[in-house]
Kinemage of the C-alpha trace (Angstrom):
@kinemage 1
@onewidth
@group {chain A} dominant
@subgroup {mainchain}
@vectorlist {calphas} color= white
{ca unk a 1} P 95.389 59.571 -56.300
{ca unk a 2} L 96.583 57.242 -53.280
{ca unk a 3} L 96.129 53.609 -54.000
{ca unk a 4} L 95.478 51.503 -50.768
{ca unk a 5} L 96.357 47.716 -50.915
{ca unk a 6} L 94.598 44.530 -49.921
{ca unk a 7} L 96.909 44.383 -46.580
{ca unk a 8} L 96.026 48.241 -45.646
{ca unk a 9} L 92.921 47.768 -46.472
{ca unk a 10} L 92.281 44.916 -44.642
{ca unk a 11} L 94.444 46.760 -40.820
{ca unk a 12} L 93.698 50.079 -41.628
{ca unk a 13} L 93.160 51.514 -37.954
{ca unk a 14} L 89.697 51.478 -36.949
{ca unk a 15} L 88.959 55.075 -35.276
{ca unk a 16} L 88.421 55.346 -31.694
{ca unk a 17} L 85.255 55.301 -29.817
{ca unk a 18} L 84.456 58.223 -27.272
{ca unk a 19} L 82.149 55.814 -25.445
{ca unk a 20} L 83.715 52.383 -26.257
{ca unk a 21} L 80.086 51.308 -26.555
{ca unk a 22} L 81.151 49.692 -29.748
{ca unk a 23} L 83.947 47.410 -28.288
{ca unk a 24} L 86.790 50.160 -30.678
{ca unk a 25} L 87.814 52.183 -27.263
{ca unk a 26} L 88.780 49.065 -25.662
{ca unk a 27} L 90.438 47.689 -28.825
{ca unk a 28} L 92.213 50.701 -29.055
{ca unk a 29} L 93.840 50.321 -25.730
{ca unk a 30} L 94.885 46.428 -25.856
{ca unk a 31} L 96.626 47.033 -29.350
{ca unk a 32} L 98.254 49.409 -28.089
{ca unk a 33} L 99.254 47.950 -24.943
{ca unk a 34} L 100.540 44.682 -27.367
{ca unk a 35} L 102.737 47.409 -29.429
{ca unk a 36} L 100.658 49.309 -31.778
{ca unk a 37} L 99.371 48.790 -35.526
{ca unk a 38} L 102.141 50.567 -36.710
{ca unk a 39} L 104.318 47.716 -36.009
{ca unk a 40} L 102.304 45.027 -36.302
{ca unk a 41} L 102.043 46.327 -39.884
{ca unk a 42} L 105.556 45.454 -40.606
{ca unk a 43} L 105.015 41.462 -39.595
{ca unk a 44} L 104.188 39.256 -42.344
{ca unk a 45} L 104.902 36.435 -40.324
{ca unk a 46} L 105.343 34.912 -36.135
{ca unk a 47} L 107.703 31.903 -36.130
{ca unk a 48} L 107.487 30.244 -33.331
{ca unk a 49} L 109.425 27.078 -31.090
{ca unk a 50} L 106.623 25.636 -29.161
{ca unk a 51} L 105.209 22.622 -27.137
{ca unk a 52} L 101.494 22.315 -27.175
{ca unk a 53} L 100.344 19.539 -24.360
{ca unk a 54} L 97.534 18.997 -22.423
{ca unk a 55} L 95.007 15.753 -21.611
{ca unk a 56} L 92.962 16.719 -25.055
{ca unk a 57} L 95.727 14.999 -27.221
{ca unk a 58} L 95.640 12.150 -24.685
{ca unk a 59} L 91.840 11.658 -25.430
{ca unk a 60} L 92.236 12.124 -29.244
{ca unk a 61} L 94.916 9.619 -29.314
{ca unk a 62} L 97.520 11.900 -30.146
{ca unk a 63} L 99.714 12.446 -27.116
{ca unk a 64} L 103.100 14.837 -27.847
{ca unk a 65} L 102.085 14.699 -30.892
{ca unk a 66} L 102.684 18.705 -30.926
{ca unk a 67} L 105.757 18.657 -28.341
{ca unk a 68} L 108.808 20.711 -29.885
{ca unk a 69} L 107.582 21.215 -33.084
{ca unk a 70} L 108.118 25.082 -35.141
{ca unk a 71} L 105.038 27.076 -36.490
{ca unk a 72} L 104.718 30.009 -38.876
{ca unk a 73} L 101.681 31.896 -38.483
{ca unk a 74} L 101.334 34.056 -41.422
{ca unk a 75} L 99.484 37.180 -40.196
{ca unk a 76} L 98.039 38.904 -44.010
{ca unk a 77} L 96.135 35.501 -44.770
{ca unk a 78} L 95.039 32.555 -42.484
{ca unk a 79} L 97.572 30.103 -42.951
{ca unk a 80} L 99.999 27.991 -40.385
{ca unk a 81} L 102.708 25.554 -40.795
{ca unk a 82} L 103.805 23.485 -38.487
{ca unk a 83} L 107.377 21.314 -38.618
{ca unk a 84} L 107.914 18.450 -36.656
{ca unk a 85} L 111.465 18.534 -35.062
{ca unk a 86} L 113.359 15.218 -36.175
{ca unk a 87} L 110.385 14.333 -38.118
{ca unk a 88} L 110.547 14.447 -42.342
{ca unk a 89} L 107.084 15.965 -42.100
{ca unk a 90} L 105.235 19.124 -42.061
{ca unk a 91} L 101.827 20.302 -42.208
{ca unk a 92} L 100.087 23.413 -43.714
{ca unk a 93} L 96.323 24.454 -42.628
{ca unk a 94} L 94.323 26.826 -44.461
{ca unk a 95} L 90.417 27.574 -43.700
{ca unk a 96} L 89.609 25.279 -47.002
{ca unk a 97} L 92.528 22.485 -47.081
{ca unk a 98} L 94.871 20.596 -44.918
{ca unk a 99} L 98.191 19.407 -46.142
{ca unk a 100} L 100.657 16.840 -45.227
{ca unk a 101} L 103.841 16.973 -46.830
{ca unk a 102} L 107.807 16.042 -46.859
{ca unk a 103} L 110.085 18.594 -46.405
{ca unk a 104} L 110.787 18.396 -49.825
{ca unk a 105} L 107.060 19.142 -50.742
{ca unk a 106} L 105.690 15.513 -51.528
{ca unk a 107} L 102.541 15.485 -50.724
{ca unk a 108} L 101.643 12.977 -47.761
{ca unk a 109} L 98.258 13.694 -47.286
{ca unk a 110} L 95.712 16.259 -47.956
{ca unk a 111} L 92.091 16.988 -46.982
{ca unk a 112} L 89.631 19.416 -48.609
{ca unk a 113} L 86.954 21.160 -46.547
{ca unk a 114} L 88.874 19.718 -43.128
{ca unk a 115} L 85.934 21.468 -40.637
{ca unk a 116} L 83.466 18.834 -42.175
{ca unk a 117} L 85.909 16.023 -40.837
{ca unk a 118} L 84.892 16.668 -37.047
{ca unk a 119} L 81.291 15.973 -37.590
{ca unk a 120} L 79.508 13.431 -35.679
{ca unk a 121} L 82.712 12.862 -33.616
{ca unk a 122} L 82.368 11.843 -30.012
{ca unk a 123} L 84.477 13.126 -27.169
{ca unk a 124} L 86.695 10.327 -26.915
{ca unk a 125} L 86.954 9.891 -30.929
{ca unk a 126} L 90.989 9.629 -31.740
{ca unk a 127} L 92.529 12.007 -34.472
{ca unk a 128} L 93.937 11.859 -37.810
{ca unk a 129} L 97.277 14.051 -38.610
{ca unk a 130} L 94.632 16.364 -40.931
{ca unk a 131} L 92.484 17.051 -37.863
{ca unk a 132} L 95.272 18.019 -35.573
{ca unk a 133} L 96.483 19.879 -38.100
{ca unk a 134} L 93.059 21.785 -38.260
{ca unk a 135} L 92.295 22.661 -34.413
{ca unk a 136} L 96.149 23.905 -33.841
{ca unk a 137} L 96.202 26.205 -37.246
{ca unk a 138} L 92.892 27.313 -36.352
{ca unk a 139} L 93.533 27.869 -32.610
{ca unk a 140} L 97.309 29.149 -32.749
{ca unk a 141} L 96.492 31.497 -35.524
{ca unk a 142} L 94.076 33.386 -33.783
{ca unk a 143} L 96.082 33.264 -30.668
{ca unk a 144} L 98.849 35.278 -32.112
{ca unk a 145} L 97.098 37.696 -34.569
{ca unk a 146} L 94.842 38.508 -31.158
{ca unk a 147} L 94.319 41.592 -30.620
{ca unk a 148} L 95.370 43.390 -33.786
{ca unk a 149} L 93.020 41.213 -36.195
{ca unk a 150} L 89.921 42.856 -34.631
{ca unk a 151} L 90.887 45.891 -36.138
{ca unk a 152} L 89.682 44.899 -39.325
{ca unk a 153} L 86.494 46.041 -39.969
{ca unk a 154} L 85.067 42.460 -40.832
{ca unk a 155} L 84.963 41.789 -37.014
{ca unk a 156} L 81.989 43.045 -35.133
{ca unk a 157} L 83.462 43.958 -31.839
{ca unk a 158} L 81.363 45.031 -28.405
{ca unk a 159} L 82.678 45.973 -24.949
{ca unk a 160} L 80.643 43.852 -22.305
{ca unk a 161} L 80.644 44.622 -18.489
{ca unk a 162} L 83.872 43.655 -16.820
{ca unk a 163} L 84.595 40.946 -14.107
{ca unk a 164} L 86.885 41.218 -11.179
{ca unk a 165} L 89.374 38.338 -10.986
{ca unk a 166} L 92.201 38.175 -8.328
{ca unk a 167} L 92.062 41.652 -7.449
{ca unk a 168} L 92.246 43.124 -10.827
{ca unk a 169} L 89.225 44.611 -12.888
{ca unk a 170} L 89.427 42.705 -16.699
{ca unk a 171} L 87.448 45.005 -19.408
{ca unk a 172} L 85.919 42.532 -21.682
{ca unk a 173} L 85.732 42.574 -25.268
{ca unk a 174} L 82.941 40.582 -27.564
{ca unk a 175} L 84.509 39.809 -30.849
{ca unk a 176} L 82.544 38.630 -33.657
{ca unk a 177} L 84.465 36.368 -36.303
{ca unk a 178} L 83.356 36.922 -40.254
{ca unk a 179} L 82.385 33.284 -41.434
{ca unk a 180} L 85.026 33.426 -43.922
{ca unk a 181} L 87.576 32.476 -41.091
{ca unk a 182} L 88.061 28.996 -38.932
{ca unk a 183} L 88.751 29.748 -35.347
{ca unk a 184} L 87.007 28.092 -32.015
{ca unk a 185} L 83.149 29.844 -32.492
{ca unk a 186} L 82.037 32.899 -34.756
{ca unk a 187} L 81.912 34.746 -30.817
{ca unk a 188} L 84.362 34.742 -28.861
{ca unk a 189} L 85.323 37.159 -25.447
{ca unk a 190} L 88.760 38.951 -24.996
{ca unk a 191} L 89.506 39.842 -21.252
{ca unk a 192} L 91.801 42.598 -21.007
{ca unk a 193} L 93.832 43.597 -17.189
{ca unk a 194} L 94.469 47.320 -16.270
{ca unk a 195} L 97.812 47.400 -18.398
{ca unk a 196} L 95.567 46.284 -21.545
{ca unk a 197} L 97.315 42.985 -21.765
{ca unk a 198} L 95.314 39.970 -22.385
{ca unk a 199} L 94.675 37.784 -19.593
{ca unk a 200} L 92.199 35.601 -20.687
{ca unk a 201} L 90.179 34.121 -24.201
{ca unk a 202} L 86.885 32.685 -22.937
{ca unk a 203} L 85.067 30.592 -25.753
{ca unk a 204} L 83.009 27.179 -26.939
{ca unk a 205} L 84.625 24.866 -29.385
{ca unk a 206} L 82.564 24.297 -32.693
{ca unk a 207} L 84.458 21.400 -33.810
{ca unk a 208} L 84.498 19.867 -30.088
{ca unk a 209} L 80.285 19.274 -29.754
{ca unk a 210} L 80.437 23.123 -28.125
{ca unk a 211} L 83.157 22.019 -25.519
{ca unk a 212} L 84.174 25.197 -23.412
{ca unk a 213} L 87.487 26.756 -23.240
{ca unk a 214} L 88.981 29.260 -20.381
{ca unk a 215} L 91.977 30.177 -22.057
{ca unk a 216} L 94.780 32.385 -19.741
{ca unk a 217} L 97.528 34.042 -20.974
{ca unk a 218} L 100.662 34.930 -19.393
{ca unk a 219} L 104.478 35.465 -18.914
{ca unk a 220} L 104.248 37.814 -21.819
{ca unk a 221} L 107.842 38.464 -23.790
{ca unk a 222} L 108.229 41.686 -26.066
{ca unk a 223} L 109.832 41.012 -29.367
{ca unk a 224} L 110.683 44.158 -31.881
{ca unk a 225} L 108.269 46.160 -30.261
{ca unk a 226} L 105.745 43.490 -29.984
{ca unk a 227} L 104.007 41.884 -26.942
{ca unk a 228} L 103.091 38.200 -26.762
{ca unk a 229} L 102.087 36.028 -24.157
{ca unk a 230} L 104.455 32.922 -24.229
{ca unk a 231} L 102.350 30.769 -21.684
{ca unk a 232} L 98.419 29.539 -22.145
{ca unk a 233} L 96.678 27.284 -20.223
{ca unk a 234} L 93.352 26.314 -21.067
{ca unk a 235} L 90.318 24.951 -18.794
{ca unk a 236} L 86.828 24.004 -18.828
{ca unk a 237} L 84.284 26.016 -17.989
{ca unk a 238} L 81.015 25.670 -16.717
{ca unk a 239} L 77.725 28.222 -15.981
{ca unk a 240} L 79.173 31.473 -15.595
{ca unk a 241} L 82.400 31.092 -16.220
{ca unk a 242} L 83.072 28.986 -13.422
{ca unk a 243} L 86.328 27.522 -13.996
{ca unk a 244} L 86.268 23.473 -13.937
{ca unk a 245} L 90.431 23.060 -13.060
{ca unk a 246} L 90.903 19.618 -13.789
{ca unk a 247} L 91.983 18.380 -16.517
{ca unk a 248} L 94.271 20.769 -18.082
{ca unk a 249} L 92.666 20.586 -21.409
{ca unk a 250} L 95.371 22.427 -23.273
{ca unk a 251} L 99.099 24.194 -22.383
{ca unk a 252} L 100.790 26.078 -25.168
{ca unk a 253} L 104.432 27.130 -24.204
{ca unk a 254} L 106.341 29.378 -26.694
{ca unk a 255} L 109.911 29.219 -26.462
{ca unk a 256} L 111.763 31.548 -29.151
{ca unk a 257} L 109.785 33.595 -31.121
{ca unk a 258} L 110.755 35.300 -34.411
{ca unk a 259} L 108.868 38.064 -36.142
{ca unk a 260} L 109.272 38.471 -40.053
């Protein structure tokens, strides 16, 4: 008899749709074009150098807080850690609990139920280290496990109608989060260009009063097989998508990038 783990389980390869009614035809394509499930099987983990900016840690009180700091996005179980370069201090986010710890594991600070932390926040309220710790695990984790995580069978997924955006026709994908994990909003949209890359993540922010996010991705890098896009810069958006280009809300920029 074949026994099938908890991490096979949880990627096995969703079949493809003939129609791509269902949102799997399109999946199929964009993990494919990002290198496969066959590799992405072997990665347990995406270490990354990185410098997240933008006016949002400006209005939270935080600014460079997250300049040249190194992450570890673990990609079996929702979990990031984030070092701070020069700094004797490191943070860990899961869904449930936010720590803040010494590099020799003292504990600094921790937080239980962190999501509950953000509520009845205004726009211009600052942050503590626990919440920043929150929105960049939740954000950067799904940025990096995108598109492979939709394969698991806990996502509801849904091809919408595509858009046409600087001369190129973006197929659009409607992904449907399980409760069980953090990220912006339990929907969120996936636009994919002609070579199946992602281009853009198009969502509202839960923990942000239902601020919107236009969220482009770009000057993608191949590592062992893999595809990533080392650039994002995220915008406003209002009505229809209507991109609102000032401020730059958020600008991720991955420098070295190391798969284990």
């Amino acid at each position: 008899m074949t026994t099938i783990t908890g991490r096979q389980l949880r990627r096995s390869r969703v079949p493809p749709s003939p129609s791509g009614k269902d949102g799997l035809g399109l999946l199929d394509v964009a993990i494919e074009a990002h290198g496969g499930l066959a590799r992405w099987n072997k990665v347990s983990s995406i270490k990354i150098d990185v410098s997240i900016t933008g006016a949002i840690w400006y209005v939270k009180g935080q600014p460079d807080v997250l300049r040249n700091i190194v992450m570890v996005v673990d990609t079996e179980r929702e979990q990031v850690t984030s070092s701070f370069v020069g700094q004797d201090r490191t943070t860990v986010f899961e869904p449930g609990r936010v720590v803040v710890r010494r590099t020799d594991g003292t504990i600094l600070e921790t937080k239980d139920d962190p999501e509950a932390s953000f509520e009845g926040q205004a726009a211009d309220t600052p942050w503590t280290a626990i919440q920043v710790a929150y929105f960049s695990g939740e954000a950067l984790w799904t940025y990096l496990n995108t598109p492979f995580l939709y394969a698991e069978v806990r996502f509801g997924k849904e091809e919408i109608g595509p858009i046409d955006v600087d001369g190129e026709t973006w197929r659009r994908l409607k992904v449907t989060f399980p409760a069980a994990i953090k990220s912006h909003t339990r929907e969120q949209i996936f636009c994919f260009g002609p070579d199946g890359l992602l281009r853009r993540h198009d969502y509202a922010v839960d923990i942000l009063d239902g601020a919107t996010g236009l969220n482009y991705a770009s000057d993608y890098r191949e590592v062992d097989g893999l595809m990533f896009a080392t650039k994002r810069r995220v915008y406003a958006y209002e009505g229809d998508y209507q991109l609102v280009p000032e401020p730059l809300l958020v600008a991720v920029d991955i420098n070295q990038i190391t798969l284990a």
